[in-house]
N, C-alpha and C positions, 0 to 999 in steps of 0.2 A: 357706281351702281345706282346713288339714289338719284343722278341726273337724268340716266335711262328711262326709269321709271317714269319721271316727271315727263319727259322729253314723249314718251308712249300715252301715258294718259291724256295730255293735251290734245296730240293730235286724234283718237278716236275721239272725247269728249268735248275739245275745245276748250274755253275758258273755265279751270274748275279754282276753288277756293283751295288753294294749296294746302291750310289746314285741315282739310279731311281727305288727304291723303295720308295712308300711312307709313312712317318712315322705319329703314331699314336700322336697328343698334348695331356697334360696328364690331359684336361678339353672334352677329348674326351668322347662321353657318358653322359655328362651332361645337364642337359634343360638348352635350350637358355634363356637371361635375354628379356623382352618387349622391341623391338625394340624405345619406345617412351624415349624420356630424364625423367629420373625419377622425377624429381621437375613440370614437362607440367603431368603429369599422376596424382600428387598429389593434386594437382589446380585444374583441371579439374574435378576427381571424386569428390573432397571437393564443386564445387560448383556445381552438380548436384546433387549432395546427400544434400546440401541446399534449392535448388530449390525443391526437392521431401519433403522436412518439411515442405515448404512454402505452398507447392499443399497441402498438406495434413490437416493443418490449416483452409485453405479456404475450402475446404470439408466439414472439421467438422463442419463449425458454418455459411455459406454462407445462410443456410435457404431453403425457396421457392424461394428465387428472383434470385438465379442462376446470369445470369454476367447482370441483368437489372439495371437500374443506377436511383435510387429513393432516395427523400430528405431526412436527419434526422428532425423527430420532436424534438423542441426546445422551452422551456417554460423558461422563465426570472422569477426569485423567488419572483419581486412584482406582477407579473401576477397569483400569485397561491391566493385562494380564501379561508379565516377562516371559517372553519365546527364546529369546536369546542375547546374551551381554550381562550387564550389573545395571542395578537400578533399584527403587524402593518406593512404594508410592508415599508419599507427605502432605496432611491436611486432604483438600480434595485433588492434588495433583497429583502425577506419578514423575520423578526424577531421573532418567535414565543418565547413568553415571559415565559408563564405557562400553564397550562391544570387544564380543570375543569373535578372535579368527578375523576381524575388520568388519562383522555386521552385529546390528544390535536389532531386534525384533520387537515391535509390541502388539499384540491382537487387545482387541473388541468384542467382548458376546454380545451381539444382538439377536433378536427374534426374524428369520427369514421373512425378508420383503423383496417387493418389484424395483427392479433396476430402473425401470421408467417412471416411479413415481418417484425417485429422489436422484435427480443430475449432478447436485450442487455438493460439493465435501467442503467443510471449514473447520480446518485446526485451529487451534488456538493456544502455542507455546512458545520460549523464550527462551534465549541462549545468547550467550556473550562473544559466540562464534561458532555462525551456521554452518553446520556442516554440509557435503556437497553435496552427496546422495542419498539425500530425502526421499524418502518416496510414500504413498500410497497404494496399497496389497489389498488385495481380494480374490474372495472365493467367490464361485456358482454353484449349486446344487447341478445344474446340468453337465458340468464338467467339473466334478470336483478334484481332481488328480491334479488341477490343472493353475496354479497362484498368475493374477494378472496385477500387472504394477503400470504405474506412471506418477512423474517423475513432479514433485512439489517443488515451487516457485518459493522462493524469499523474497516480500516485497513489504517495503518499506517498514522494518522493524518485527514483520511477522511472516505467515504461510500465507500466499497470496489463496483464496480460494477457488477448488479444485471442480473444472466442469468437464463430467465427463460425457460422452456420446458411446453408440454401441460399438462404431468402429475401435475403440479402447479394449471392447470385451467386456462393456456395461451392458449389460442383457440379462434376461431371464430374472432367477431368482439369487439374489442376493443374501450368503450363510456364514460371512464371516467380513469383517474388514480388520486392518491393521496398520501399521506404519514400520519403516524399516529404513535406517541410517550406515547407509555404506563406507568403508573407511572410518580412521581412526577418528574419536572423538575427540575434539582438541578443548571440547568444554561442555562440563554438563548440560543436558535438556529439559527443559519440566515442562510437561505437559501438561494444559488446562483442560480438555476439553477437546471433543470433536463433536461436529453437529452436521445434521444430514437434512437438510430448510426442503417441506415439500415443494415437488415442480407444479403446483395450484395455479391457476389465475392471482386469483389471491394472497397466498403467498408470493408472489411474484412480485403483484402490483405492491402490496408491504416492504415487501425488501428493498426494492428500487426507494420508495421515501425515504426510507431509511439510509438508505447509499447515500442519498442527496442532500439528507440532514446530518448525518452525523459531523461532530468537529474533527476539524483537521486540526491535531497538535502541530505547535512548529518546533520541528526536531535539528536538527546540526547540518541537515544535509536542507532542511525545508525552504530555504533562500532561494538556491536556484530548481525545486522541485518540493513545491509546497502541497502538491496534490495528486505525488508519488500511489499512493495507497489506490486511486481513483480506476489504475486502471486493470482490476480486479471485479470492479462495479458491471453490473448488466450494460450499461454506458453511461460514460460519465455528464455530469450536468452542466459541463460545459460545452459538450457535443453535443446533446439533446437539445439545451436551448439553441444551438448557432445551427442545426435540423428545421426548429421550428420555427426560426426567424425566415429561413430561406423560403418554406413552404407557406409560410404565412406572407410574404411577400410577391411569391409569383401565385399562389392564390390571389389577389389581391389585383394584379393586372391582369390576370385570366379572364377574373369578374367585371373588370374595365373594360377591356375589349367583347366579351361578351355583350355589355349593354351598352355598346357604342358610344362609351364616357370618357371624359377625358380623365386620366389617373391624376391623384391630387398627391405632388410629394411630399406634402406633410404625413399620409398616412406611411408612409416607406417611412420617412425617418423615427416616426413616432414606434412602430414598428421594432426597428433597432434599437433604439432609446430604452422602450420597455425591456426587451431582454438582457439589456445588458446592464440596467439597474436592480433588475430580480436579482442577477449573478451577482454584481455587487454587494446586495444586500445580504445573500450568504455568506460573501468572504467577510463582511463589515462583522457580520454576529459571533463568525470565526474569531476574529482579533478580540470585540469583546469578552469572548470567553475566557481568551488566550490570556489576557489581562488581567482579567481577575482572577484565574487560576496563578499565576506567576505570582500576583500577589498574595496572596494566600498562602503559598508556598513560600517565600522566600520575607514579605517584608517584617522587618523588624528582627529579624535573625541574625546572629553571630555567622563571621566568615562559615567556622565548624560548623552550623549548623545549616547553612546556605547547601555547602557542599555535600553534607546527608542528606536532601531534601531535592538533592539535582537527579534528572535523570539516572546516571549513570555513580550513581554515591556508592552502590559495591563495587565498583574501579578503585573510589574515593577510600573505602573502607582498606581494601586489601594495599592502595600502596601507601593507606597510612602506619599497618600493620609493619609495611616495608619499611618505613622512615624510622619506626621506635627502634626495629634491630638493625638499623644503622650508626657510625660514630657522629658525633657532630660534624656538620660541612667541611671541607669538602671533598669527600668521598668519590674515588671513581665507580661508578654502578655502569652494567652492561645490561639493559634488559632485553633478555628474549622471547618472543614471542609470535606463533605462528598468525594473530592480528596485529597487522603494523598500527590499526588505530589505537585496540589496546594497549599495546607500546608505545603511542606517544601519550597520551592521555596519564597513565605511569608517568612517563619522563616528566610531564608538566607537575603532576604530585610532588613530583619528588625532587626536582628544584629548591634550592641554591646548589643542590651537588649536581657531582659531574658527571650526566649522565647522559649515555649515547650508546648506540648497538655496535659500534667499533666494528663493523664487517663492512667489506666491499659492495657496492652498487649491487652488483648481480649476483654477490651470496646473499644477500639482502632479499631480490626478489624471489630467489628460492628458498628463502628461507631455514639457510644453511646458520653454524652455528661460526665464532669468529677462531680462525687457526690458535693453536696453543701458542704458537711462538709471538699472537698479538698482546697474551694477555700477561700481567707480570706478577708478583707478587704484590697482595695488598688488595687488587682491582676486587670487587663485588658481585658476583652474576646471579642475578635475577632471573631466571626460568620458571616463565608462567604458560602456563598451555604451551608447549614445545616440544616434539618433539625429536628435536634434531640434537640437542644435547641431555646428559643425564647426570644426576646425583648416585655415584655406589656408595653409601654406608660402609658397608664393610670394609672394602677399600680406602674409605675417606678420599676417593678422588673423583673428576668429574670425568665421563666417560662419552668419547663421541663414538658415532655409528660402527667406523670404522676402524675401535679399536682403540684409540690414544687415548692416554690419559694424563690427569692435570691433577697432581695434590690439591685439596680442598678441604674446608673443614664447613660443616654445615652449620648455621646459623638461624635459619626458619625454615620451617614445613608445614604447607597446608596443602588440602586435595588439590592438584595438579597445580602447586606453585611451589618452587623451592629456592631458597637463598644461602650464596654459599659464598665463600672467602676463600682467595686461591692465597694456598702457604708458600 
């Protein structure tokens, strides 16, 4: 190119001082790169492209009440009212103990409100074995004849929280809400708490922080599903950021071709670097907390006291209850129980003796109880939440469904745990 040049201007001018001609850089012809420092370009679209997840969140689920700033209704779990089954409320919780006929009912007085200013339902209770059919009940004053249910999630350790729409039969005015546990109870429930979070802008944009801030405990299951709870959240903070990386990235070459630039890929990687060190930075403050909660909890304690202080230390409680009325080691014990985790977690308690559910694979999954002719004289059974076998007193024998019975003499009793010695 620059010979052409040269090779053109001589022959119109003839002999020129080659020095004032001027010469082609050999980035000539190329798009310029974006005048901005590429790391301010990266930052900048990564939090705009954040803030358009954030709008977009609020959008979806803000409701009727647009940016009005209305209270959440809040009900304490002794304030909830027995419809049907046993139960008691304790401190501020309510207990519900069993269910009659296979349902057990709880209602809520609340003062009549708009179905459309509260989408969101959040239980808040605990049970050592959720039952199946959970649910969520309400009334409308426009069809009051008329109970609407849908059906509550167990997720991760709790009630995943409950959104509902009008297709559900969320509409109008809302005159009663309640909870209702179908089939038999295999273990109490206590209720903390139900809350009804306005559908606000506001409340929205709060809630979401909050999703995205709160710690993740790491529980038994949290190895491979550390951030189980997450997907209950308006969406979770690992989808919003890898949302806003995307759109902060073809924003990013939109605007390059736009100004006829050439894209610079430091801002693309810079781009991904940022979000995926934010995330980082959550799970990092996760662990710390995780850490010095663990510590806290556990260092400098005796084994006993380790294990009162563990998650699951009324497992720990009850199968230590089981070990004082057993003989010394080694003892054959049968525990039964319609949670196989609760049953092993027991079986681990209660180690150096001999302990195992003695039934078949597939009586096992159904959670059948083990034939008489398995068990001998001497053996132990343990029936904790089970239905499938029983203690008669009167009789002094154990009793299955269908009638058989097994000499027994009983040894421990507590609300739905019983320990017995076959004679």
């Amino acid at each position: 190119m620059r010979r052409t040049a040269l090779t053109r201007i001589t022959a119109e001018h003839g002999e020129a001082d080659v020095r004032d001609v001027p010469t082609l850089s050999a980035a000539e012809g190329i798009a310029p790169r974006l005048a901005t420092p590429w790391w301010k370009v990266a930052i900048g679209l990564l939090g705009i492209a954040l803030s358009c997840v954030l709008a977009g969140i609020v959008v979806t689920h803000w409701g009727s009440n647009g940016f009005r700033n209305i209270p959440s209704i809040n009900v304490a779990g002794a304030a909830l009212q027995l419809v049907k089954g046993a139960g008691h409320p304790e401190k501020s919780s309510f207990i519900l103990e069993s269910s009659a006929e296979g349902v057990a009912a709880l209602s809520a007085e609340v003062a009549p409100f708009a179905a459309a200013n509260y989408r969101r339902v959040e239980w808040t209770l605990r049970t050592p074995q959720p039952p199946d059919g959970l649910a969520f009940v309400w009334r409308t004053r426009e069809n009051p004849r008329r109970t609407y249910w849908k059906p509550l999630q167990w997720l991760a350790g709790g009630i995943a929280p409950l959104n509902l729409q009008e297709s559900d039969g969320w509409r109008g005015t809302i005159t009663g809400v309640g909870l209702v546990a179908r089939g038999t109870l295999a273990a109490p429930i206590e209720i903390d708490s139900v809350r009804l979070p306005p559908a606000s802008a506001r409340a929205v944009l709060v809630e979401t922080f909050g999703q995205w801030t709160v710690p993740v405990p790491l529980k038994g299951y949290a190895i491979a599903f550390p951030f189980d709870a997450e997907r209950a959240h308006f969406l979770p903070i690992a989808q919003a950021f890898a949302i806003a990386v995307a759109l902060a990235m073809a924003a990013y070459l939109l605007l390059a071709h736009v100004r006829d630039a050439t894209a610079d890929p430091r801002v693309l990687w810079a781009i991904f670097a940022a979000g995926w060190i934010l995330l980082d930075v959550r799970w990092q403050a996760d662990l710390a907390r995780e850490v010095a909660g663990t510590a806290e909890r556990f260092f400098g304690k005796t084994p006993e006291e380790k294990a009162l202080a563990a998650d699951d230390a009324a497992v720990y409680v009850l199968a230590r209850d089981l070990r004082l009325a057993l003989p010394p080691p080694p003892a054959r014990i049968i525990v039964l129980s319609q949670n196989t985790v609760l049953a092993l977690r027991i079986a681990h308690f209660l180690y150096p003796h001999n302990v195992s559910r003695n039934v078949r694979v597939e009586e096992a999954e159904r959670n059948l109880a083990p034939q008489p002719a398995s068990l001998r004289s001497g053996d132990y059974v343990a029936i904790v939440f089970f239905a499938g076998l029983t203690f008669d007193a009167a009789k002094g024998a154990l009793v299955w469904p269908d009638g058989r019975t097994l000499p027994a003499e009983l040894i421990l009793s507590q609300p739905g745990v019983v320990l017995a010695r076959i004679r």
